[in-house]
C-alpha positions as CSV (number, residue, x, y, z in Angstrom):
1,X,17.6,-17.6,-0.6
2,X,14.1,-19.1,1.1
3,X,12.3,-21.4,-0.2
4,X,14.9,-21.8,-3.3
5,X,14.5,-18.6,-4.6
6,X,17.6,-17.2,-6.7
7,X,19.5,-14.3,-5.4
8,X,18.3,-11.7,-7.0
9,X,14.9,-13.3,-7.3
10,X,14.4,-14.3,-10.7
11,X,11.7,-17.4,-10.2
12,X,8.0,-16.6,-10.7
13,X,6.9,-17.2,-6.5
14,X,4.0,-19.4,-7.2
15,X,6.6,-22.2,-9.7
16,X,9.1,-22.4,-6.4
17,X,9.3,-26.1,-5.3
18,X,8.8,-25.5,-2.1
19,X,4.7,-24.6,-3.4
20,X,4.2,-26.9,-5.5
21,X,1.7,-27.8,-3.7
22,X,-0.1,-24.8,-3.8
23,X,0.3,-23.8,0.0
24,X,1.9,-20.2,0.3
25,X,3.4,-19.1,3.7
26,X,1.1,-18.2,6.3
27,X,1.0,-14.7,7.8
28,X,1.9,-14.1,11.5
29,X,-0.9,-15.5,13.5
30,X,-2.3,-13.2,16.2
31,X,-5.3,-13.4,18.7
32,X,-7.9,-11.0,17.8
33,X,-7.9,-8.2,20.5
34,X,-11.1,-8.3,23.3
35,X,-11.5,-10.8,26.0
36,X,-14.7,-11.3,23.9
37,X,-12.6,-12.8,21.1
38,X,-10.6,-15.3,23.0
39,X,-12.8,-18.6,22.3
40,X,-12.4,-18.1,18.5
41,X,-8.3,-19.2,18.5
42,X,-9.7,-23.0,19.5
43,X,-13.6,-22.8,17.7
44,X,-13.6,-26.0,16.0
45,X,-16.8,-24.3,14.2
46,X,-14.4,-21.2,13.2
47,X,-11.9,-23.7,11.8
48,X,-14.6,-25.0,9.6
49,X,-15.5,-21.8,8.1
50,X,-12.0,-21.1,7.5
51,X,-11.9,-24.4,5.1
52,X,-14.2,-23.1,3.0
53,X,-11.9,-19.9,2.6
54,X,-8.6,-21.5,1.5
55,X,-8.3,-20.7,-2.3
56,X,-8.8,-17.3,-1.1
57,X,-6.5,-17.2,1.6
58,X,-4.0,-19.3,-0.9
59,X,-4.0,-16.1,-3.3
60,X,-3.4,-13.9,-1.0
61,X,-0.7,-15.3,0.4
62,X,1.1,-16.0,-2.9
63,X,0.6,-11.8,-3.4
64,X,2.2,-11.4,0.5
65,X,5.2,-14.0,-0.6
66,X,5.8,-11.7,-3.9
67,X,5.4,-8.7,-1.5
68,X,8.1,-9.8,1.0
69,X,10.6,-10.8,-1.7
70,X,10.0,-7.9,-4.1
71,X,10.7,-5.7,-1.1
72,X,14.1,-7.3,0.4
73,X,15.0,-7.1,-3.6
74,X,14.1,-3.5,-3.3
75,X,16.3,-2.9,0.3
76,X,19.1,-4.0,-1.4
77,X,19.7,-1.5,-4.4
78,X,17.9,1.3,-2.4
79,X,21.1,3.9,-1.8
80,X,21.5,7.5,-2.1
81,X,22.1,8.5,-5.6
82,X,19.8,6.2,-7.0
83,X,17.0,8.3,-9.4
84,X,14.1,7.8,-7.8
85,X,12.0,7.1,-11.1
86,X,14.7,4.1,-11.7
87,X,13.9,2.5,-8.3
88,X,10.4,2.7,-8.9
89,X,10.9,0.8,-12.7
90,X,13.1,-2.1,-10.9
91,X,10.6,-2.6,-8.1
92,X,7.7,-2.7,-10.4
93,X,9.7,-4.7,-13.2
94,X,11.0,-7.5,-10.4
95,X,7.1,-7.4,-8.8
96,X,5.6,-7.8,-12.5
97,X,8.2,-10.6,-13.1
98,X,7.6,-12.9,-9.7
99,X,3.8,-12.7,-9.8
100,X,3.3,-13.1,-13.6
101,X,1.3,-10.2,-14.5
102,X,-1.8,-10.8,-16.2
103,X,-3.5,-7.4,-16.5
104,X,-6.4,-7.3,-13.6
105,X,-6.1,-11.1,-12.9
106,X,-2.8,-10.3,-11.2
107,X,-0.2,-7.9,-11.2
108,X,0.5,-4.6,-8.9
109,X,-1.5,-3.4,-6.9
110,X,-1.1,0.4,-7.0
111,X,1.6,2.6,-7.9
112,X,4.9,2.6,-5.8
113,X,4.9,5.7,-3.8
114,X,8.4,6.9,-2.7
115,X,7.5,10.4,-0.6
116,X,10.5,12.1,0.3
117,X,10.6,14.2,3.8
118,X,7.3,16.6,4.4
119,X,5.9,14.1,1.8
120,X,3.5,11.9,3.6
121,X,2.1,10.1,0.5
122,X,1.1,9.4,-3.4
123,X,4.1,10.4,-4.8
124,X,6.0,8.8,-7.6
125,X,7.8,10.7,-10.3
126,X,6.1,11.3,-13.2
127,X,8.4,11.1,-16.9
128,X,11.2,13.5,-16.6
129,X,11.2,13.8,-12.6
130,X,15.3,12.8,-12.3
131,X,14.8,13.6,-8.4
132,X,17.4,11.4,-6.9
133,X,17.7,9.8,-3.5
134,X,20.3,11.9,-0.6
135,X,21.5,10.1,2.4
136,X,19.2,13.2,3.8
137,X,16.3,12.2,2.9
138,X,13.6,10.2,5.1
139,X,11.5,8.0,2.1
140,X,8.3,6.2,2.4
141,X,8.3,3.0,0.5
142,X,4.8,1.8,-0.3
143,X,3.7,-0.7,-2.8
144,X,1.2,-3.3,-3.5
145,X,0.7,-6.4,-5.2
146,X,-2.6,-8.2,-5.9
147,X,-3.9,-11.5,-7.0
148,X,-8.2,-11.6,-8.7
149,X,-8.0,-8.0,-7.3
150,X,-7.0,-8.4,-3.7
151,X,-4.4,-6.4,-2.6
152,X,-1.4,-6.3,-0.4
153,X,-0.4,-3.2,0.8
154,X,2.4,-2.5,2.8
155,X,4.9,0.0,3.3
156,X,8.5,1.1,5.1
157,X,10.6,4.5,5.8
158,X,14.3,4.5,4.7
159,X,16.5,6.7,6.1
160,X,20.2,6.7,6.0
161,X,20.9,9.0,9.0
162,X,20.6,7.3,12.8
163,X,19.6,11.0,14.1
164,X,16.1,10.0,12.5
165,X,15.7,5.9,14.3
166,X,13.6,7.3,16.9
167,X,10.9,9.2,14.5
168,X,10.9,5.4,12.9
169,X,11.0,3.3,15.4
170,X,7.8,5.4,17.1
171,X,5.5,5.1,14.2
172,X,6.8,1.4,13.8
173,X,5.7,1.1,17.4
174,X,2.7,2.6,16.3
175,X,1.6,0.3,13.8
176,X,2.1,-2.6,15.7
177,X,0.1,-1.0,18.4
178,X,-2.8,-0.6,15.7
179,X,-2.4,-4.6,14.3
180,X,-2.3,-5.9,18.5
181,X,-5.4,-3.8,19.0
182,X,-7.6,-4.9,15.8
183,X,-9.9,-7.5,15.8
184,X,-13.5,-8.9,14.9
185,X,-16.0,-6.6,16.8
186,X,-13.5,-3.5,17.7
187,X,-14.2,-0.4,17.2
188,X,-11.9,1.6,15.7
189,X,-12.0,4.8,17.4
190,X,-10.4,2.6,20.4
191,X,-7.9,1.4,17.7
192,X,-7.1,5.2,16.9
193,X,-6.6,6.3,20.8
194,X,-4.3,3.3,21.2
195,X,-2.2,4.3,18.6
196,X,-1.8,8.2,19.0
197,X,-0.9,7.6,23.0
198,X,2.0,5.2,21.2
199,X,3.2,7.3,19.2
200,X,2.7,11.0,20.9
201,X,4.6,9.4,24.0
202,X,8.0,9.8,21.6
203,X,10.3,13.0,20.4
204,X,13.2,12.8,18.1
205,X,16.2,14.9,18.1
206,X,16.9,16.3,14.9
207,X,20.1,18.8,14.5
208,X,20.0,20.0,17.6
209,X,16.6,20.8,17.9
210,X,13.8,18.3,19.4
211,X,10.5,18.0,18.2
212,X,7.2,16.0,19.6
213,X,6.2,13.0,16.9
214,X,2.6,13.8,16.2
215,X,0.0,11.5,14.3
216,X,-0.9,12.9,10.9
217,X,-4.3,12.9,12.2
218,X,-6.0,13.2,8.7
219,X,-4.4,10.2,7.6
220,X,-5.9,6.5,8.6
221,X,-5.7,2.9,7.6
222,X,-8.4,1.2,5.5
223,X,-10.4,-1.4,4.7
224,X,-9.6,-3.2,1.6
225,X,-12.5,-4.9,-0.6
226,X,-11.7,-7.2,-4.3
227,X,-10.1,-4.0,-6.6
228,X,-11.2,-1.5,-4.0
229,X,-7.8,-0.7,-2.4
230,X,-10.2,2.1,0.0
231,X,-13.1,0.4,0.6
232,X,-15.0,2.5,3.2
233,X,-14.5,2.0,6.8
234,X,-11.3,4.0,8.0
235,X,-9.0,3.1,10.9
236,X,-7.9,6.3,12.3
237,X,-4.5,6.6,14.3
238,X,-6.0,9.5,16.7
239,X,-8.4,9.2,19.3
240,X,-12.0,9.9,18.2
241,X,-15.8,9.2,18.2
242,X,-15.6,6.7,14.7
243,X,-17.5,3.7,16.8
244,X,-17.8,1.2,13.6
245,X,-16.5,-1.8,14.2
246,X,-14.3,-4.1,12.4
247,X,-16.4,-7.2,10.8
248,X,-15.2,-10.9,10.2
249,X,-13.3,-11.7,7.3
250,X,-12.4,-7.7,6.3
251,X,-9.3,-6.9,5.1
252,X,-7.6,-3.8,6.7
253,X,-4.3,-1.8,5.9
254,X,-2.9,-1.0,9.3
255,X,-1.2,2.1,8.9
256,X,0.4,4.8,10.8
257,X,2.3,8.0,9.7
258,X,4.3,10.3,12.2
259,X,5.3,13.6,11.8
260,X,7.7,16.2,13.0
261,X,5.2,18.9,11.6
262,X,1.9,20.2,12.2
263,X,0.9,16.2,11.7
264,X,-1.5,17.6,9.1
265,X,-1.5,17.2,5.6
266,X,-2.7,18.8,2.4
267,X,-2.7,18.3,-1.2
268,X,0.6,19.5,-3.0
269,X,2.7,19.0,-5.9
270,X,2.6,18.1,-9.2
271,X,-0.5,14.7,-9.7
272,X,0.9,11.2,-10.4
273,X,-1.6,8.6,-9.2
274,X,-5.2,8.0,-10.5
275,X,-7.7,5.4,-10.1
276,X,-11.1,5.2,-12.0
277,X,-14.0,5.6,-9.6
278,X,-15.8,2.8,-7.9
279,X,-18.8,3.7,-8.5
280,X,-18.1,5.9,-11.7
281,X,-20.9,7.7,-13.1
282,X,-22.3,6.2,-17.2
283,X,-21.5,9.1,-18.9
284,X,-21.9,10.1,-22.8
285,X,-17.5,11.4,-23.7
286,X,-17.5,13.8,-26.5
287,X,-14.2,14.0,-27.2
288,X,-12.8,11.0,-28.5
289,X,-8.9,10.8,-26.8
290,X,-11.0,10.6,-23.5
291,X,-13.4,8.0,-24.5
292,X,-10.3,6.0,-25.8
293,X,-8.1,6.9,-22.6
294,X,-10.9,5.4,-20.7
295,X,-11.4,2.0,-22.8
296,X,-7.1,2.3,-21.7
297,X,-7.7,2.7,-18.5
298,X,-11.1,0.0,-18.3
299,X,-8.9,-3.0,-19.9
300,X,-5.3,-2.4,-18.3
301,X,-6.3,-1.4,-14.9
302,X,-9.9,-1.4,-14.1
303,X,-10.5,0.2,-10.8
304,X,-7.0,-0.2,-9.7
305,X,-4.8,2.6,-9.1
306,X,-2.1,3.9,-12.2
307,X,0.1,6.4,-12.6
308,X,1.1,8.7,-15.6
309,X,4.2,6.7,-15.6
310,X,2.9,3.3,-16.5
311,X,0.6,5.2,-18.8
312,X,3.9,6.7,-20.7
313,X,5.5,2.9,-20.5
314,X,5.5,0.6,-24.4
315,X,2.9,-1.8,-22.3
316,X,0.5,1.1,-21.1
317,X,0.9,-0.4,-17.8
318,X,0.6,-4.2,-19.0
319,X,2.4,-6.2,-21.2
320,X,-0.5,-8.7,-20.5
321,X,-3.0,-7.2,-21.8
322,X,-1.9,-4.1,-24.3
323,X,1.6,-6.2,-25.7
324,X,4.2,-3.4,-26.2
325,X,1.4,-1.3,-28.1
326,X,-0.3,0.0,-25.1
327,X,1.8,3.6,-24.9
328,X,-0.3,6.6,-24.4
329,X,0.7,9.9,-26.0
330,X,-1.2,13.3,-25.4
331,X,-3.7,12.6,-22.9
332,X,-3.0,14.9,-20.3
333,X,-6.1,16.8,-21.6
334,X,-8.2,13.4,-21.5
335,X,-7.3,12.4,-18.4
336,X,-8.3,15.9,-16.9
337,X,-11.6,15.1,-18.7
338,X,-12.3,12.0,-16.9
339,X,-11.3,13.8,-13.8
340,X,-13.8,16.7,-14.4
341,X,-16.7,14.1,-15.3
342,X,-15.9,12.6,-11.9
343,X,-14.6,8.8,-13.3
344,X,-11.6,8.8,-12.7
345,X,-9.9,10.6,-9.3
346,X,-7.1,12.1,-9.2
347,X,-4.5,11.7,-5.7
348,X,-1.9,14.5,-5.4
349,X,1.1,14.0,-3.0
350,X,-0.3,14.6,0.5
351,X,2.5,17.0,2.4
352,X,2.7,18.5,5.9
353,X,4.7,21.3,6.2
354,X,7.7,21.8,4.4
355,X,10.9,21.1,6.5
356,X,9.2,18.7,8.2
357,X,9.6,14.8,8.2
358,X,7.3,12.3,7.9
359,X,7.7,8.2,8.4
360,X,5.3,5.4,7.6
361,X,5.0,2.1,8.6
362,X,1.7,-0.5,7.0
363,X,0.8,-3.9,7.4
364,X,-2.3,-5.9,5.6
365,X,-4.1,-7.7,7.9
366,X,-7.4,-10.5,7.5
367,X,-9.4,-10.7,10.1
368,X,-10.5,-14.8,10.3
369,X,-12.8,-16.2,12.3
370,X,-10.3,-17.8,14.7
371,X,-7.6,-15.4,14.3
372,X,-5.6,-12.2,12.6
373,X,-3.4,-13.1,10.3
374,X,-0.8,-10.4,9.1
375,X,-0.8,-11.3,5.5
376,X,2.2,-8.8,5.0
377,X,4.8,-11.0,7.5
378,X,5.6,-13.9,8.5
């Protein structure tokens, strides 16, 4: 494999001779979009503010390496038949195991979300979901890794049926259309046009019966801030009146999400994926299983995003930090708490309507001064 990795990948990314001297793979290198942008590529004073910026852009290209060999670890045992809550364990296992998890220092970034069909996003299967993968299906793979809290997020659609290439190909389309268009001092609203006429120009033909691809239009990429996977500015994927601009050296997750639906989601299904507040409230816990379910959460995952799976797990979501003493038992009623005290959110699966199908395609990107770098591909 690259760069002397074993086949599967069993070496730890950042002990790999070919870094051992510390320099990860670059991104793809892109021009930032606007004629206004062009003298920044050659800016010999851009190039010097880059220099002071290389640790950084060193860590997070060690979390884009993981990223890119967890995933084509991931493309090669993901079949039909295969349980979904299995594939999430062996994804997170092999992503755990090549960036050395170390609780918040590094580790995953978020939960790995494996929405199935009219399932846009934030599902994973709880304990005792034995929902298993059907050569029917159309699954949206997302995952992230992070290093000191900044995270990688990226995501593909599998299918297993050609009838559905050109529902993926169109939102694939898409998101490139969103990453050419970024750039320092774009607005995204111009962002979001460019990507809805890419991917409302497509239909797919599904059993006979053709439907338009429409943007899931209250869905949008984000920016990314240290342990803030949404950090506040959105990049929508239709057109609209958003004119906030994109800022040097932000982080955004370029995503776009097609549908055969209404292109609209809402909240369905069964919760799996929390996060504690940003800015959570100091509050005064009566009951004592949420006061200890909160020291849990504070230690093992901070304001990154878990999952009632990795809270059910020997290491409560980190061998790191909790040993194989970190299991949590009973807290459904505690974590309810916290959600009703407004720390921690809860994120149920986003859906459009059912018999629909929905595909996603994400990229991290970093705007620098002299140019964009896709963090997520080479």
């Amino acid at each position: 494999m690259k760069y002397g990795q074993t086949d599967p990948p069993t070496i730890q990314v950042a002990l790999l001779p070919a870094f051992s001297n510390g320099n990860f793979p670059e991104g793809e290198i892109l021009e930032h979009a606007g004629e206004f942008n062009k003298f920044r590529i050659s800016s010999e004073e851009k190039r010097a503010q880059e220099r002071f910026n290389e640790d950084m852009y060193s860590k997070v290209r060690l979390a884009s390496e993981v990223h890119r060999e967890v995933r084509k670890y991931a493309q090669s045992f993901i079949k039909p038949g295969i349980k979904l809550f299995d594939m999430c364990e062996m994804l997170e296992n092999k992503n755990r195991e090549l960036i050395r998890e170390k609780g918040k220092e590094r580790g995953i970034g978020f939960p790995t979300g494996c929405s199935l069909n009219n399932v846009a996003a934030h599902y994973t299967p709880n304990s005792g979901d034995n929902t298993v993968l059907t050569k029917n299906d159309v699954m949206k793979i997302d995952f992230g890794t992070q290093i000191d809290g900044r995270i990688i997020d990226c995501a593909w659609t599998v299918t297993f049926d050609e009838k559905f290439d050109p529902l993926l190909e169109a939102v694939k389309s898409a998101t490139n259309e969103g990453i050419k268009q970024a750039g320092i001092d774009v607005r995204v609203c111009d962002i979001g046009a460019a990507i809805q006429e890419v991917m409302e120009s497509n239909e797919v033909e599904i059993d006979g019966k053709v439907y338009p691809i429409k943007c899931c239009r209250n869905l949008n990429g984000h920016s990314i801030m240290p342990y803030q996977i949404h950090s506040g500015k959105n990049v929508p994927i239709v057109k609209g009146r958003d004119s906030t601009k994109m800022e040097e050296g932000e982080f955004f997750a370029i995503e776009t999400f097609g549908s055969t639906g209404r292109g609209f989601v809402i909240e369905d299904l069964e919760c799996s994926h929390y996060m504690k507040n940003f800015d959570a409230p100091q509050m005064n816990l009566r009951s004592n299983r949420a006061k200890q379910l909160l020291q849990h959460i504070n230690k093992t995952f901070g304001t990154l995003a878990f999952c009632r799976r990795w809270l059910d797990r020997p290491d409560g979501g980190s061998q790191h930090v909790n040993g194989y003493n970190g299991q949590q038992t009973m807290y459904l009623g505690a974590l309810n708490q916290l959600c009703s005290a407004g720390i921690v959110q809860q994120y149920p699966p986003l859906c459009d309507i059912k018999g629909s199908y929905v595909a996603q395609y994400e990229h991290t990107i970093l705007l620098r001064p002299t140019c964009k770098e896709v963090l997520s591909r080479e």
